[in-house]
Structures are given as structure tokens and as C-alpha cells.
C-alpha positions as CSV (number, residue, x, y, z in Angstrom):
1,X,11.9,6.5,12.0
2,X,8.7,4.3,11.8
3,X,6.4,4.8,9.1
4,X,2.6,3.4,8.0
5,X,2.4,1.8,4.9
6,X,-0.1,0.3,3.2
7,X,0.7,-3.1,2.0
8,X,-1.4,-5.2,-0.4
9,X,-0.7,-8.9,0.4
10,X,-2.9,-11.3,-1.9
11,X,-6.2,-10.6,-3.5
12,X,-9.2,-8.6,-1.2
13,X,-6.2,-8.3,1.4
14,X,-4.8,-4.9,2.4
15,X,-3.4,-4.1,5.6
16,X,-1.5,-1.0,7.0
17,X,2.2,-1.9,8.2
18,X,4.6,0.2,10.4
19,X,7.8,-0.2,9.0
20,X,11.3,1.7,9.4
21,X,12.1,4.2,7.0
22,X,15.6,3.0,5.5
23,X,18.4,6.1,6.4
24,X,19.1,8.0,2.9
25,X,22.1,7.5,0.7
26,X,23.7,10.6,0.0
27,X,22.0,11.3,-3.0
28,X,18.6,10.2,-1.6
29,X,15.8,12.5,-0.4
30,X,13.0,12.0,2.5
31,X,9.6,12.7,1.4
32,X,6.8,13.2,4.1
33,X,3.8,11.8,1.8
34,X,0.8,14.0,1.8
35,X,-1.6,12.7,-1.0
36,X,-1.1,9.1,-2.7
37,X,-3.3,9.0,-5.6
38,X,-5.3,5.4,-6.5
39,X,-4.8,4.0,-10.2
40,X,-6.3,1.0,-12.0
41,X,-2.6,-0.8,-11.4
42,X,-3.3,-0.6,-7.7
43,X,-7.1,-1.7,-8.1
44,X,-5.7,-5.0,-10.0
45,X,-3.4,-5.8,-7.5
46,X,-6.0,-5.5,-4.8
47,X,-8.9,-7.4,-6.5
48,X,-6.6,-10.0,-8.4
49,X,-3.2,-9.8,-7.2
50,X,-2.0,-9.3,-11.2
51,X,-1.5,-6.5,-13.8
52,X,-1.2,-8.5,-16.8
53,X,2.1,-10.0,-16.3
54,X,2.9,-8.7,-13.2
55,X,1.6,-11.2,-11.1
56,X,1.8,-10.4,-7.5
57,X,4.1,-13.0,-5.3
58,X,5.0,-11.2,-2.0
59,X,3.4,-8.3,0.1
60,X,4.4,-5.2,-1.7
61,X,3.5,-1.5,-0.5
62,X,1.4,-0.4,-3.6
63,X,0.6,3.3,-4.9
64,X,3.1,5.6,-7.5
65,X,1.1,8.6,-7.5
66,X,2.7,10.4,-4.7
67,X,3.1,14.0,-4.0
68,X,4.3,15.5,-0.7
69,X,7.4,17.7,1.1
70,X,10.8,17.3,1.6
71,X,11.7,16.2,5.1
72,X,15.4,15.9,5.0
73,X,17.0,17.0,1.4
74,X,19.8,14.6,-0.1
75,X,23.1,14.8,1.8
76,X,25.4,15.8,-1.7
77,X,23.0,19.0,-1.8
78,X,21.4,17.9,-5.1
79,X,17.5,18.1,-5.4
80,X,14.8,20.4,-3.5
81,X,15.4,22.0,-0.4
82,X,13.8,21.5,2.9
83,X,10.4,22.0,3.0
84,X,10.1,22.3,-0.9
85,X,6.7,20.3,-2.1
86,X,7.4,18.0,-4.9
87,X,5.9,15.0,-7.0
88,X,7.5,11.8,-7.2
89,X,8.7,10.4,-10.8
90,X,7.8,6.7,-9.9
91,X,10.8,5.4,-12.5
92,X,14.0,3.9,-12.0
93,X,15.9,3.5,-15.4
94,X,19.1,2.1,-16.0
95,X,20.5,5.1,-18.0
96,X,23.0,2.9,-20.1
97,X,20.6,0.9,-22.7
98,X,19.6,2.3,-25.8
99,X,16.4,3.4,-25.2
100,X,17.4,5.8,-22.2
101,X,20.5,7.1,-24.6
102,X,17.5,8.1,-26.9
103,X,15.9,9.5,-24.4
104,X,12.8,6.9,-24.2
105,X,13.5,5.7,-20.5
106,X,9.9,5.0,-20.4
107,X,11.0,2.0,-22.5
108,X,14.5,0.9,-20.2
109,X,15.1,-2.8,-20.5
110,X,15.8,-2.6,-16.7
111,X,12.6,-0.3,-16.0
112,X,11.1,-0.3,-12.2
113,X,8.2,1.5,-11.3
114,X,7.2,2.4,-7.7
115,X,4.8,-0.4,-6.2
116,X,4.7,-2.6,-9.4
117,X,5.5,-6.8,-9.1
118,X,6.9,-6.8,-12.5
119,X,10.1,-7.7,-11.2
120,X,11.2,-9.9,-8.6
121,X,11.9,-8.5,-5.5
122,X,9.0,-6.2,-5.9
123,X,9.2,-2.4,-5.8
124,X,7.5,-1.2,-3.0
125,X,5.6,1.6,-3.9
126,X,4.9,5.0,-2.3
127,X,1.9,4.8,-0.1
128,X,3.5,5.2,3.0
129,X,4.0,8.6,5.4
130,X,7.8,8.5,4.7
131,X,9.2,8.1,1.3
132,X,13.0,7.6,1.0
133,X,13.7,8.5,-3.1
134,X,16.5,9.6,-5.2
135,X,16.6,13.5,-5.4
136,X,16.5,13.6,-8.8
137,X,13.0,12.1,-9.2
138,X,11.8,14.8,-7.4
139,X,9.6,17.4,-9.7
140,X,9.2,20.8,-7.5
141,X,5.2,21.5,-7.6
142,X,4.6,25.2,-9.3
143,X,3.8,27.8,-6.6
144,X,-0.2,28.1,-6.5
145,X,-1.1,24.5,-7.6
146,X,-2.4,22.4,-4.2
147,X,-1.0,19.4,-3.5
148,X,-4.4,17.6,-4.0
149,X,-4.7,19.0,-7.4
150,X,-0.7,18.4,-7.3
151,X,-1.8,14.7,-6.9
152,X,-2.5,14.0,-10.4
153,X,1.3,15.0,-11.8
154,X,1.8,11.6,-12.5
155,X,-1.7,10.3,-14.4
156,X,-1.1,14.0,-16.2
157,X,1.9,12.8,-17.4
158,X,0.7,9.9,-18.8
159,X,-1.9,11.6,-20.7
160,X,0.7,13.9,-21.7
161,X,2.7,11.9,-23.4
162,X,0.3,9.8,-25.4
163,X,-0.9,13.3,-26.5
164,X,2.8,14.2,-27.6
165,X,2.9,11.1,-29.6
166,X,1.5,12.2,-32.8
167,X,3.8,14.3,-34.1
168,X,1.4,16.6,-36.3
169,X,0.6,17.4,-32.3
170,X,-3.0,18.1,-31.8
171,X,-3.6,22.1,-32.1
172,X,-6.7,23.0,-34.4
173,X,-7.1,19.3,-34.7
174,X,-10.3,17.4,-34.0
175,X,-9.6,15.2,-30.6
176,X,-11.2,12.1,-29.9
177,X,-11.1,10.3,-26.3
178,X,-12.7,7.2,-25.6
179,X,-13.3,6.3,-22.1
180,X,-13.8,9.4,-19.3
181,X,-11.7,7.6,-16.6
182,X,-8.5,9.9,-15.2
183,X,-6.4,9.5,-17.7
184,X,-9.2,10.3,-20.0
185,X,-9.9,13.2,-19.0
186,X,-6.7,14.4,-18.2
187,X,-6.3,13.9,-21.8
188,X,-9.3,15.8,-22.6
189,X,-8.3,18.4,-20.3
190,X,-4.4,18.7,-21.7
191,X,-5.8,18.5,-25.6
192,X,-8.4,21.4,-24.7
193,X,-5.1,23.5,-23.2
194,X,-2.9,22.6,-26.1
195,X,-5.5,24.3,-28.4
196,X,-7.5,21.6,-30.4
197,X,-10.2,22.3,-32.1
198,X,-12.7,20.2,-30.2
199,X,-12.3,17.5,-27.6
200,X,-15.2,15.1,-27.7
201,X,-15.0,12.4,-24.8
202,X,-17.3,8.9,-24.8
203,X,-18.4,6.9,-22.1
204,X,-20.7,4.6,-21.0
205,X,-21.5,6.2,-17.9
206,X,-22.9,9.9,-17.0
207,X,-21.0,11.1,-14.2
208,X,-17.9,10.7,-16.1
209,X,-19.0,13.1,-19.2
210,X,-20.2,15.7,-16.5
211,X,-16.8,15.9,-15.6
212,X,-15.3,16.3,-19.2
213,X,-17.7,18.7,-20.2
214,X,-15.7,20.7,-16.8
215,X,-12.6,20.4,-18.0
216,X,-12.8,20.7,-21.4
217,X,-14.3,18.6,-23.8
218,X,-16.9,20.5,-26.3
219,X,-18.9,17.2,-27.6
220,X,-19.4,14.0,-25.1
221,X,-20.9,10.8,-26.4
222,X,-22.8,8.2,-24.5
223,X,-21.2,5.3,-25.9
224,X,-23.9,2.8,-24.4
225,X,-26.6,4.3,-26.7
226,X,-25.3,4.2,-29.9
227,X,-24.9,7.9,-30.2
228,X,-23.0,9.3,-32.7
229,X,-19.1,9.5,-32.8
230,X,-18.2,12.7,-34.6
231,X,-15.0,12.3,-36.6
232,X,-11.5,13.1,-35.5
233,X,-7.8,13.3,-36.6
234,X,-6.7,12.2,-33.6
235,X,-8.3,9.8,-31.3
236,X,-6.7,8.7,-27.7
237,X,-7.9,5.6,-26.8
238,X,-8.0,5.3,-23.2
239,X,-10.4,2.4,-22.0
240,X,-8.3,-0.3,-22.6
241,X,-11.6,-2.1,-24.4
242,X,-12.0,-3.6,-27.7
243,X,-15.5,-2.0,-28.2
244,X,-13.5,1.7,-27.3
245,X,-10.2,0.8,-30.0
246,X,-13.3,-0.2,-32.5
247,X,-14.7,3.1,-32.2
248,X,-11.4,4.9,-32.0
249,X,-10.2,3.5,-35.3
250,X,-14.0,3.4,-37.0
251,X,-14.1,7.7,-36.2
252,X,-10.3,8.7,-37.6
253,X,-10.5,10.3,-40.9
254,X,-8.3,9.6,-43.7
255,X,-4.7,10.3,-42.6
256,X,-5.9,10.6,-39.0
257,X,-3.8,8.7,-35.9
258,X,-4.8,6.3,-33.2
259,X,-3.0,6.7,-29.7
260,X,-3.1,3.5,-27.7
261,X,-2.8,4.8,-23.8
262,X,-5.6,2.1,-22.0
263,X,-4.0,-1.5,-21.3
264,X,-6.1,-3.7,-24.2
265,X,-6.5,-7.3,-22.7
266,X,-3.6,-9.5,-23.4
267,X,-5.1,-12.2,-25.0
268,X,-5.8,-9.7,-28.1
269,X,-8.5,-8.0,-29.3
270,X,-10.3,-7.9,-32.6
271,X,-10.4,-4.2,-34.6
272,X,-11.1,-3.3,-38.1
273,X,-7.5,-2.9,-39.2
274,X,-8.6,-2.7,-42.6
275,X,-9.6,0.5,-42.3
276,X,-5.3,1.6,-41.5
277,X,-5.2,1.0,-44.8
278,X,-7.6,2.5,-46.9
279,X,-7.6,5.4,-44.6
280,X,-3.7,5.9,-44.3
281,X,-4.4,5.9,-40.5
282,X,-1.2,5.6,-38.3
283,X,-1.4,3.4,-35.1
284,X,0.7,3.8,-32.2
285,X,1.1,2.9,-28.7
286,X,1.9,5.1,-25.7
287,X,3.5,3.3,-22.7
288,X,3.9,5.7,-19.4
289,X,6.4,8.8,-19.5
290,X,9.5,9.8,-18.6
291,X,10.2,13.6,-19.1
292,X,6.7,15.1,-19.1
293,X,6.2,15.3,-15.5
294,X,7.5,19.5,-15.4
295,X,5.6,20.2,-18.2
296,X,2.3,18.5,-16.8
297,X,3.0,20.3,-13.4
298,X,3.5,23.4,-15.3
299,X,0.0,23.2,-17.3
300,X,-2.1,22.3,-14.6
301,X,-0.5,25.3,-12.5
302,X,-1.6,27.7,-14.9
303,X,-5.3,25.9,-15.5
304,X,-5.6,24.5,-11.5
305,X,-9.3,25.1,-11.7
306,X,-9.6,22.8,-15.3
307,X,-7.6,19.6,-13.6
308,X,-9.0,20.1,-9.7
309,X,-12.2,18.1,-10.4
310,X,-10.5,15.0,-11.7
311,X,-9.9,14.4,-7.8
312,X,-13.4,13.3,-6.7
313,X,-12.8,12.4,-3.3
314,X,-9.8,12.4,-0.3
315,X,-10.1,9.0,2.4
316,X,-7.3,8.8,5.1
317,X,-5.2,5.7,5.0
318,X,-6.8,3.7,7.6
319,X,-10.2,4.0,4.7
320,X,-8.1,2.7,2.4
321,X,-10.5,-0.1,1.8
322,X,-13.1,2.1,1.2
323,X,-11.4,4.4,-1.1
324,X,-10.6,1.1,-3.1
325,X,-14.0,0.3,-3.5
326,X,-15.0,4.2,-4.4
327,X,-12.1,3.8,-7.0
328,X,-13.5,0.8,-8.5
329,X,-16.6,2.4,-9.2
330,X,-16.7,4.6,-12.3
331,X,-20.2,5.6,-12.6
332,X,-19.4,7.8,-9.3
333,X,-15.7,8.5,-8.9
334,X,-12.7,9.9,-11.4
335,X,-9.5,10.1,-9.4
336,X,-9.5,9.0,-5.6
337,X,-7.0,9.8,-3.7
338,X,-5.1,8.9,0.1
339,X,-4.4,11.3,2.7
340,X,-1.0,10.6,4.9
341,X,-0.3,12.0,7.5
């Protein structure tokens, strides 16, 4: 069967393909997409054709934030039934190498991620009506939770994990996140859930804290006019800027642990590093997830109202341009999501 897809080809070039759905392996599931949900990795690809490294070198079907319903379960009877709504894990792992015997497949030498050009062939991602996936990558969505809420399962994740990094964990702690973006306030969000003490969110823009004071920050900081960082034991750096890691490390008390989630630019960044050492701070990063996707699923289906205004705004595919451009635009969108179908 024919399916829409929405292909990034170069730089400022999108375009919406009809392409056959390949049949199922036995052990593979069809997935009628319902919501697709726009990250940053999709945003690069669109405006520069790169991610870092991952440097974009033949049309590739973008998106791994995918949520929808089974059309036709795997043949061998594994996975959800018909019918059954589910998320997409967006991993493939190798499940021999070291790292997935320790159970850190987020860090698989042979690592693919839906829609990513960080190997060659690409993997196409998941922004397409039809999705043909193993069954085991398939996370049933709690009963109660919407799928567009559902939408942010795998952004949740992310958060998740970097918030599972520190392994004091961060109930009755004091919880610092810099930069509102999605995974920022997810991580405000799943931090104010998992009991801290307070959740204090920065940004440079308004619209952003509006929404963290909603789902659950207790202090937010405009960054952009020298207000006042309060100080944390636990600070999650999510904006992926040098001025954000030098206030994350600047606020940690003695003892106190940085989280690295946001992508810093690869040519290096300069921080005061002096300060891990008088301070006894502890610096880590957080790269993805791999087994936090039922757990997120799980949280934000007891808590639906926290997460549901994360998702700002829903375009159809053929506005995918326009939901590009909405997503680029912090100062008035969090999470933007496509509709299929």
C-alpha cells in the first residue's frame, strides 16, 4: 500500500513523497501514523542539511517522534494487537556489544535512530501515514492519555533519563533547568512529578516560562535580564548554549551535579570548570534513552493535564512547512506537532 511521506532533500527543501509501504517481516508491525512530533534534529536537517556530524547526503524521510495504531500486528504474534495505540521507540541496537549487554543501548556502537543521516544509507524516519517497525519497539500508550499528548513519549524519555542520571535522584532536591524548550520543560515537568523540592526553569524568552510555571516549575528566571539564578543540587542543562552550561555549573552548590541533555556546539565551549573542583561538583552527560519510554508513558498518563500544554500547536502534513517555521520559533511555540492521516 502507498503511503505520504515527508522527505527532506537538501537545505529549505521538503517535499511530500508517495511511496510503497515495504510488506512486514514476521516480526514487524504496521503502524498507521497519527501524530509525528517536530524536534530540533529535524529543524537542522531542514535549515542546514546537518546535525553536527550527521551531515545529510540523500533524501531521507525525517521525524522519530511518532505515535499512532496498529494496522496489521507482527505475523509471529509478538507485540500489540490490532488496533492497540502505541509509541514508536525510534532505536535500532545491535544487542551484542557491550554497551547493550549493560543495558546502555542508548550508547550501541551500531546505534540507528529513525530519520537520522548519521549513517550511510540513511534511516528513514517516521513521518509518513504508514510505518512498517519491529514489534518490539512498540510502547502500548496507557488507557486515558491522547495520542496528541501521547506525542511527546519520546522527548519525555529523553528528559527522563537525563533526570535518572544522577543517582542521589532528584526527590527533595533543588532542580535547576536552563532553557524552557520541550525537553526543558518536560524535564521540569517529570522533576516536579518525581517530588523535588523546587523546579526553577530559565529562559530568555516569556512564552516559554508561562508554560513551565503550568507544568510545574515553582521559580522561573529570565535569563536575558540578569535575574537571579537561585541555587540548586541538580541542574539539567538543556539549551545546548555556552551562556546556559555557565550558569548551570555557576548555580550548583558544593556537591551538587550537572546533567548535560542540550547538544553544546562541537567546536567546544568555554565553562568555569574550576569551580568542579572546589565545589566537588560531578559533571555528566545524558545522550537519548533506551528503556524509559514505559515509564514516561506511564507518568504523563497519570499527570495528562501537567504534559498536554508542551504541544502548542497540530498542522497537517501538507503544512509541514509551516509547522517548521512555527517550530523554529521559540518565543511562540514548545512542541509542534504533524497530523497523518
Amino acid at each position: 500500500m502507498d503511503a505520504k511521506a515527508l522527505v527532506v532533500t537538501g537545505p529549505g527543501h521538503l517535499t511530500i513523497e508517495t511511496r510503497a509501504t515495504p510488506a512486514p517481516r514476521p516480526h514487524e508491525a504496521v503502524v498507521t501514523v497519527v501524530y509525528g512530533g517536530i524536534c530540533g534534529s529535524d529543524l537542522h536537517y531542514y535549515r542546514s542539511g546537518r546535525v553536527g556530524e550527521s551531515v545529510l547526503r540523500s533524501p531521507m524521510v525525517l521525524g522519530h517522534e511518532v505515535v499512532g495504531v496498529v494496522a496489521e500486528p507482527a505475523a509471529d504474534g509478538s507485540g500489540p494487537p490490532a488496533g492497540g495505540r502505541v509509541a514508536v521507540h525510534p532505536a535500532q541496537v545491535c544487542g551484542r556489544c557491550g554497551y547493550c549487554l549493560r543495558d546502555e543501548q542508548n550508547l550501541c556502537e551500531e546505534l540507528r535512530y529513525l530519520g537520522s543521516a548519521a549513517r550511510v544509507p540513511h534511516t528513514d524516519g517516521g513521518f509518513a501515514e504508514r510505518l512498517v517497525v519491529p514489534a518490539s519497539r512498540l510502547v502500548p500508550i496507557p488507557d486515558g492519555l491522547d495520542l496528541r499528548t501521547a506525542a511527546l513519549a519520546e522527548p519525555a524519555s529523553v528528559a527522563l533519563h537525563g533526570l535518572r542520571r544522577p543517582s542521589s535522584g532528584v526527590e527533595g532536591r533543588d532542580v535547576l533547568v536552563i532553557g524552557a524548550g520541550p525537553i526543558g520543560l518536560l524535564s521540569a515537568a517529570l522533576a516536579a512529578c518525581a517530588g523535588a523540592a523546587t523546579v526553577t526553569a530559565t529562559d530568555v524568552f516569556g512564552e516559554p516560562l508561562r508554560l513551565a510555571l503550568q507544568v510545574g516549575a515553582t521559580h522561573v528566571v529570565r535569563a536575558d535580564r540578569g535575574e537571579p539564578i537561585p541555587a540548586a543540587d541538580v541542574a539539567i542543562e538543556s539549551s545546548g548554549s555556552q551562556a546556559g552550561l555557565v550558569s548551570a555549573i555557576e548555580a550548583l552548590r558544593p556537591g551538587g551535579t550537572l546533567v548535560n541533555v542540550g547538544h553544546l556546539p562541537p567546536g567546544g565551549v568555554t565553562a568555569p570548570l574550576h569551580l568542579a573542583v572546589t565545589r566537588e561538583l560531578t559533571l555528566m552527560g545524558s545522550s537519548r534513552f533506551y528503556h524509559e519510554m514505559p515509564a514516561a508513558l506511564s507518568i504523563m498518563g497519570r499527570e495528562a493535564g501537567r504534559f498536554a500544554p508542551i504541544v502548542t500547536s497540530v498542522f497537517g502534513l501538507g503544512a509541514a512547512v509551516a509547522a517548521f517555521e512555527e517550530a523554529a520559533d521559540a518565543r511562540r511555540s514548545s512542541k509542534v506537532l504533524l497530523a497523518f492521516g
